[in-house]
N, CA and C atoms as an extended XYZ file, in Angstrom:
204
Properties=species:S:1:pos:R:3:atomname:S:1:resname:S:1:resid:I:1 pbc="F F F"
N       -43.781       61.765      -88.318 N   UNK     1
C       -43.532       60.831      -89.407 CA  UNK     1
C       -44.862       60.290      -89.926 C   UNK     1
N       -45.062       60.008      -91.042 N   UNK     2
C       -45.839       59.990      -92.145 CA  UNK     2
C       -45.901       58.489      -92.666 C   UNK     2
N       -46.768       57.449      -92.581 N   UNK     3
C       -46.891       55.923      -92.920 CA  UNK     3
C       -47.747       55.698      -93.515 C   UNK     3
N       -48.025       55.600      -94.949 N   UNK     4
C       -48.971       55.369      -95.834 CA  UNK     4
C       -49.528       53.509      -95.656 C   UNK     4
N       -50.231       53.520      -95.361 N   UNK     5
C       -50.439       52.275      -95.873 CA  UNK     5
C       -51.864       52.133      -96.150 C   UNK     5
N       -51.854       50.326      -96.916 N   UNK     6
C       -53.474       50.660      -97.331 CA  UNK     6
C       -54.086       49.925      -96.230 C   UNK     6
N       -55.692       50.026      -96.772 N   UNK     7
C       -56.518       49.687      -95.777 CA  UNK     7
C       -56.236       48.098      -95.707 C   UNK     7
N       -56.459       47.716      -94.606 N   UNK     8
C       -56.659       46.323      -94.406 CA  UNK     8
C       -54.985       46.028      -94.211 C   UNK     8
N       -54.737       46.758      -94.462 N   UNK     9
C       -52.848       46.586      -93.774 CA  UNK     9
C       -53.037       45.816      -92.416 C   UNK     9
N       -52.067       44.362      -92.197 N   UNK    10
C       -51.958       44.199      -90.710 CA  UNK    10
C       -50.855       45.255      -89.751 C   UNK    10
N       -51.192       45.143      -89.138 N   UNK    11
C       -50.441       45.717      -87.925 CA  UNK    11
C       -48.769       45.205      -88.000 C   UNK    11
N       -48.570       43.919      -87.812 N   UNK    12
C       -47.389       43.011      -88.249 CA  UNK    12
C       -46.413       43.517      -89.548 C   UNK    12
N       -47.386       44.069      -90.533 N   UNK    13
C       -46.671       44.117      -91.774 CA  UNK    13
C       -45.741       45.563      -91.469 C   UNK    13
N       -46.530       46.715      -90.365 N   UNK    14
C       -46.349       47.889      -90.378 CA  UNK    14
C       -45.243       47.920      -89.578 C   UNK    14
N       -45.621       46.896      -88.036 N   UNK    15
C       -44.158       46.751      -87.462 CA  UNK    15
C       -42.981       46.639      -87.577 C   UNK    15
N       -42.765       45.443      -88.948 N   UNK    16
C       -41.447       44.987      -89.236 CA  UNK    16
C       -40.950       45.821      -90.314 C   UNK    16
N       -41.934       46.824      -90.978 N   UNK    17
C       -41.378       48.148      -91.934 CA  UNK    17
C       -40.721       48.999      -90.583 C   UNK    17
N       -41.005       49.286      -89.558 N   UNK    18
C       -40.543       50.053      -88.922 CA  UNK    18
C       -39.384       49.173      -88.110 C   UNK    18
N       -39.611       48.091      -87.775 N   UNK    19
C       -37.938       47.681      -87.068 CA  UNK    19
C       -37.234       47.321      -88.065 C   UNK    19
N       -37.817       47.621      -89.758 N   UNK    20
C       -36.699       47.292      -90.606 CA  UNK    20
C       -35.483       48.629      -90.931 C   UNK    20
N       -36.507       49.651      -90.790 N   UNK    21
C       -36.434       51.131      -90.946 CA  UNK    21
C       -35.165       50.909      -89.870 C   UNK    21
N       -35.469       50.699      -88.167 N   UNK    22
C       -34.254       51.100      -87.510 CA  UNK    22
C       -33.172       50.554      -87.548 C   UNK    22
N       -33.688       48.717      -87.806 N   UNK    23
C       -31.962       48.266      -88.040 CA  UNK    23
C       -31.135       49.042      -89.031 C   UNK    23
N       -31.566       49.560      -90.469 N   UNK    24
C       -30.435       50.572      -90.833 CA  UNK    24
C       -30.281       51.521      -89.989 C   UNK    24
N       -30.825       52.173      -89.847 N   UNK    25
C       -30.456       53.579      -89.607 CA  UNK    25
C       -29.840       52.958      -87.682 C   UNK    25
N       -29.530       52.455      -87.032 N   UNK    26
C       -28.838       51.919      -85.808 CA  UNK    26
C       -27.584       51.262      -86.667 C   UNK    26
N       -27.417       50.788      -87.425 N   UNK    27
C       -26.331       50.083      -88.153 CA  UNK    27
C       -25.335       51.130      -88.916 C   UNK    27
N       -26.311       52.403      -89.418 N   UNK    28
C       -25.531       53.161      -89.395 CA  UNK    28
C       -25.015       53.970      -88.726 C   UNK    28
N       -25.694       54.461      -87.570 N   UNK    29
C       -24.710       54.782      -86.256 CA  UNK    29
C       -23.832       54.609      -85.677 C   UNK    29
N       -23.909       52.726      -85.665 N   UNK    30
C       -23.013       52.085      -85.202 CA  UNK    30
C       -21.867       51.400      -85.770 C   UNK    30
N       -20.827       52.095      -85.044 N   UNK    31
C       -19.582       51.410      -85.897 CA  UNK    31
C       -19.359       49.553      -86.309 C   UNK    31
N       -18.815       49.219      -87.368 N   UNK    32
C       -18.827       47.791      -87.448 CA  UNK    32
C       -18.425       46.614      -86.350 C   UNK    32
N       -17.481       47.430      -85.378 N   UNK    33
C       -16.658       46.757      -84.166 CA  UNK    33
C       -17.949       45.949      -83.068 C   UNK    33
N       -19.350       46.460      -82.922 N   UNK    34
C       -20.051       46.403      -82.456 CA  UNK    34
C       -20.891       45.666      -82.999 C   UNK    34
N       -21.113       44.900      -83.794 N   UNK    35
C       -21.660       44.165      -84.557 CA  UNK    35
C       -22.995       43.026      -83.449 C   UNK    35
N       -22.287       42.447      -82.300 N   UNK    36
C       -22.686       41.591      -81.627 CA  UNK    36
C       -23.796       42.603      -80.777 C   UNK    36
N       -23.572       43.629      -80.209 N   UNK    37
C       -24.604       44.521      -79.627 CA  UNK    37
C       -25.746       44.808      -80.523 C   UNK    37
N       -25.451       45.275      -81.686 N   UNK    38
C       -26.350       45.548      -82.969 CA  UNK    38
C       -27.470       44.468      -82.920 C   UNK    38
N       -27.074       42.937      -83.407 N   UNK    39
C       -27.805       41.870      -83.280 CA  UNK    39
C       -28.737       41.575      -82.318 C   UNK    39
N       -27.846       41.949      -81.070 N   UNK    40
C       -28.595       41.507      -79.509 CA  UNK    40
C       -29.739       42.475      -79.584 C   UNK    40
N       -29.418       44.182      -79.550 N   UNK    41
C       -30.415       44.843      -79.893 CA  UNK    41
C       -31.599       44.979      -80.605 C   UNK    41
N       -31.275       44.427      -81.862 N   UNK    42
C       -32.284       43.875      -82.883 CA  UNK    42
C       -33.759       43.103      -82.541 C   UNK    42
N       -32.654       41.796      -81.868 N   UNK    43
C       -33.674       40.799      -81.836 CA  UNK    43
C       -34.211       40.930      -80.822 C   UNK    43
N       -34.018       41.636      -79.517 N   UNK    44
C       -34.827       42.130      -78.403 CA  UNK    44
C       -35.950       43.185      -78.762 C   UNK    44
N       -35.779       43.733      -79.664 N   UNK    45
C       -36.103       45.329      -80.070 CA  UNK    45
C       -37.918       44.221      -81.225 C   UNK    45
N       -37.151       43.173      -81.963 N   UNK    46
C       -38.330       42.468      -82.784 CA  UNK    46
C       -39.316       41.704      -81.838 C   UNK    46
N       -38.610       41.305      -80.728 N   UNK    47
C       -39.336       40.198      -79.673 CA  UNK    47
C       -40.535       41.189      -79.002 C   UNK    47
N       -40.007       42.385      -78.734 N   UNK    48
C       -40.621       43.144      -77.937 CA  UNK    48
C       -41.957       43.603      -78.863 C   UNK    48
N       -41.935       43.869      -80.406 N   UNK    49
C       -42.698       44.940      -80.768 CA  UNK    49
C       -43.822       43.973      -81.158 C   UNK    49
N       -43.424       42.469      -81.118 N   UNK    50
C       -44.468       41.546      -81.544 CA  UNK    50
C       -45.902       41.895      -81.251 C   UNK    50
N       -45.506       42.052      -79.585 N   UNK    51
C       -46.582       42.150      -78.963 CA  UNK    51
C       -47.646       43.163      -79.219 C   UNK    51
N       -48.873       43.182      -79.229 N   UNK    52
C       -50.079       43.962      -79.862 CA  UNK    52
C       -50.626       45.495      -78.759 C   UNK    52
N       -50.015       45.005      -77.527 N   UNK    53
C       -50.149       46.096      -76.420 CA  UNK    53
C       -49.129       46.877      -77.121 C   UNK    53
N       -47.805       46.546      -77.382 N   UNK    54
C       -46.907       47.841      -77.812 CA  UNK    54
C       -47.385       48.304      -79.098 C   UNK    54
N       -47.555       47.349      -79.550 N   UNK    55
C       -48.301       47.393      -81.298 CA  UNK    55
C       -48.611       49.012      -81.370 C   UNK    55
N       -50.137       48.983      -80.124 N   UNK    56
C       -51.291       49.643      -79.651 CA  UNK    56
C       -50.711       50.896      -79.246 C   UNK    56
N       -49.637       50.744      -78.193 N   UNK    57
C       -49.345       52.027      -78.237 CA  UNK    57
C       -47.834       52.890      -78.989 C   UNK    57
N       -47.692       52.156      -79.656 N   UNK    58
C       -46.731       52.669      -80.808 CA  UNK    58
C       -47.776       53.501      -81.479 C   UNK    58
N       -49.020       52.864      -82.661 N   UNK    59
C       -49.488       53.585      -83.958 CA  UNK    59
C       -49.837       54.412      -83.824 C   UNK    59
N       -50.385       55.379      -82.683 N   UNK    60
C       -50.966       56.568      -82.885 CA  UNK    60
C       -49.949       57.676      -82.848 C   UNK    60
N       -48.888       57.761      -82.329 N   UNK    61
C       -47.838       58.693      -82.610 CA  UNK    61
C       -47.049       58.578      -84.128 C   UNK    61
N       -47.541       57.763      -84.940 N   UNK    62
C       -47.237       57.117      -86.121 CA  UNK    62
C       -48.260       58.188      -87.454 C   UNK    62
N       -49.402       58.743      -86.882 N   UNK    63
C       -50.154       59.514      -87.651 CA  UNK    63
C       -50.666       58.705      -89.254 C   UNK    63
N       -51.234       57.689      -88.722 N   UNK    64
C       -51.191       56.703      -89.387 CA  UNK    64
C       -52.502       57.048      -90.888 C   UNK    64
N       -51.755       57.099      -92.328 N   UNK    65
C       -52.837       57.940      -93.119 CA  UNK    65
C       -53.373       56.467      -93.741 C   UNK    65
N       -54.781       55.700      -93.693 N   UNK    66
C       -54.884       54.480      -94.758 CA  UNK    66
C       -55.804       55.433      -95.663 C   UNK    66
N       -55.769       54.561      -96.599 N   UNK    67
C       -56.320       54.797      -97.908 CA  UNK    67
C       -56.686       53.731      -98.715 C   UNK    67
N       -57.556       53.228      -99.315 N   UNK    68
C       -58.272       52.112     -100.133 CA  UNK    68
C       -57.740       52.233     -101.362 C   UNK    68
């Protein structure tokens, strides 16, 4: 996968494009009945990626292209 962003992009901005990316695509997996798991998942899934160690080792499998 392919993440354009520009230079001077924070890290933060790139994260929450990507846990924004999965809450759809998990929401669409998941049937509506499940709604309360969805949420719980979510906000564990945002708490977790805050952090700059996962940050760190998330972006490089990310193939990360900046550009000015």
């Amino acid at each position: 996968m392919h993440i354009h962003i520009c230079e001077g992009a924070s890290v933060d901005l790139l994260i929450s494009r990507i846990v924004a990316i999965e809450i759809v695509l998990i929401r669409r997996m998941v049937s509506l009945h499940q709604k309360d798991f969805i949420n719980m998942f979510t906000h564990q899934k945002s708490q977790m990626l805050c952090s700059s160690r996962v940050a760190s080792a998330v972006a490089p499998e990310l193939k990360l292209e900046c550009y000015s």
